[in-house]
C-alpha positions, 0 to 999 in steps of 0.5 A: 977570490975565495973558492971553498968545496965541500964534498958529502955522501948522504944514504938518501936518494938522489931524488930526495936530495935534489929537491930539499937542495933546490927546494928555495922556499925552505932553506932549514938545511942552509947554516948560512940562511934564515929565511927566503923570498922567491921572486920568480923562478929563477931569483929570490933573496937569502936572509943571514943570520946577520941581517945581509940580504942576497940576490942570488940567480939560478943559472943552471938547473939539470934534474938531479946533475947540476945546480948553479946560481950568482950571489950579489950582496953589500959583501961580494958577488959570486957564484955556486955550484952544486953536482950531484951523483948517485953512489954505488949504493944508491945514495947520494954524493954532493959537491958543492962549490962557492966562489967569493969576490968581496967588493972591499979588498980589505975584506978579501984578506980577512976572509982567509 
């Protein structure tokens, strides 16, 4: 399994932060997608830039703390997770924690 965090400090308020994140009709700030469809209002597909559709289910959802959902592709299956914490000086810090589990073992050890 693949398990990648990434941990960034942005000056914006939490409030604008939350919601371009969770926001699944416009992925503009996601390198890993091109285009969204929302299915309901807690699935919807992610387009790569490669052509891969992904499932994803939103599993947590708490204002401005906690953002989860599932991921099924062709690839792999996993998870993600997004914490969300006011700063000190009224900014925003993220962590954001992707889990991988490729279907193809061989794929497995070429992720790393």
């Amino acid at each position: 399994m693949l398990k990648s965090t990434t941990v960034a400090i942005y000056t914006s308020d939490i409030r604008k932060v939350w919601h371009t994140v969770t926001d699944n009709t416009n992925c503009m700030w996601r390198s890993d997608l091109v285009r969204t469809d929302v299915l309901s209002d807690v699935s919807f597909f992610g387009h790569s830039p490669n052509g891969l559709r992904s499932t994803y289910r939103i599993t947590c959802k708490i204002p401005y703390e906690k953002y989860a959902y599932s991921i099924d592709n062709n690839s792999f299956t996993g998870s993600w997770i997004g914490l969300f914490f006011v700063t000190e000086s009224g900014g925003t810090r993220i962590e954001f924690t992707e889990t991988r589990k490729f279907k193809n073992p061989l794929m497995e050890i070429i992720s790393y």
